[in-house]
N, C-alpha and C positions, 0 to 999 in steps of 0.2 A: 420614320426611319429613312435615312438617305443612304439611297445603293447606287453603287454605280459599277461601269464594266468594262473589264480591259478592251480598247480598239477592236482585237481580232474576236471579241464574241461582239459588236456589234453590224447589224446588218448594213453594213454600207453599199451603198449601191453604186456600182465601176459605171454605170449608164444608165442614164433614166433616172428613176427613182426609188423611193419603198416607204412603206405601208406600216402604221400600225393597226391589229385589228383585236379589240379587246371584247373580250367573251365573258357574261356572268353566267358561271355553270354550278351543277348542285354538285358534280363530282368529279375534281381538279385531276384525281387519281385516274380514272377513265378519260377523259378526256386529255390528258398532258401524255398520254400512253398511244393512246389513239395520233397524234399530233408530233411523238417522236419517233414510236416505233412505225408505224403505220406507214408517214408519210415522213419519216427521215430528217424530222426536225433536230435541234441542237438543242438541249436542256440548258438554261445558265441559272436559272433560279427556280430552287422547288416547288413552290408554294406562298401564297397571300401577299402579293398575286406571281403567280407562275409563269417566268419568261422563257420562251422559246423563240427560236433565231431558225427561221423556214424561207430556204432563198432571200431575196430582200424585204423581208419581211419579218416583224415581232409577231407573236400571237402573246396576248397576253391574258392570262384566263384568272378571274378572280370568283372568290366564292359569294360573294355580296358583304351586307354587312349595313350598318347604321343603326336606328338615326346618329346622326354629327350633332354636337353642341352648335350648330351656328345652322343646321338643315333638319329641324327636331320631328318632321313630319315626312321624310323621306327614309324608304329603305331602297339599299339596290338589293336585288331579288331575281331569282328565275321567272319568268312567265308565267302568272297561277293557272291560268287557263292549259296551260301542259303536265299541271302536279298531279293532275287526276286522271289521267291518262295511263 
């Protein structure tokens, strides 16, 4: 699926520059909540994966997913080492 987004939701940066920083999380709803309300980010896209526009900067939070026909042995995934926690 090809998204794309009007100028004014994208983070341009008037000086310097900006950042994308992408996050595989188990729970997009907590996390895009924490990321809007919390810290006042900009929603532009709900979900799979979840854009948000925070100063110049994307946060972009995916839930994982795979394997790909072409990557048959890869999943992206939370950290196992923290599921049991």
């Amino acid at each position: 699926m090809n998204t794309t987004f009007d100028l004014p939701d994208a983070p341009v940066a008037h000086e310097g520059f900006f950042a994308a920083h992408f996050f595989t999380v188990e729970d997009q709803e907590k996390s895009r909540d924490f990321y809007v309300r919390i810290l006042g980010g900009k929603l532009i896209k709900r979900e799979n994966p979840c854009y948000i526009k925070l100063a110049n900067t994307w946060i972009i939070l995916n839930s994982g997913g795979g394997p790909t026909p072409d990557k048959l042995e890869i999943i992206l995934e939370t950290p196992s080492d923290r599921k049991n926690k």
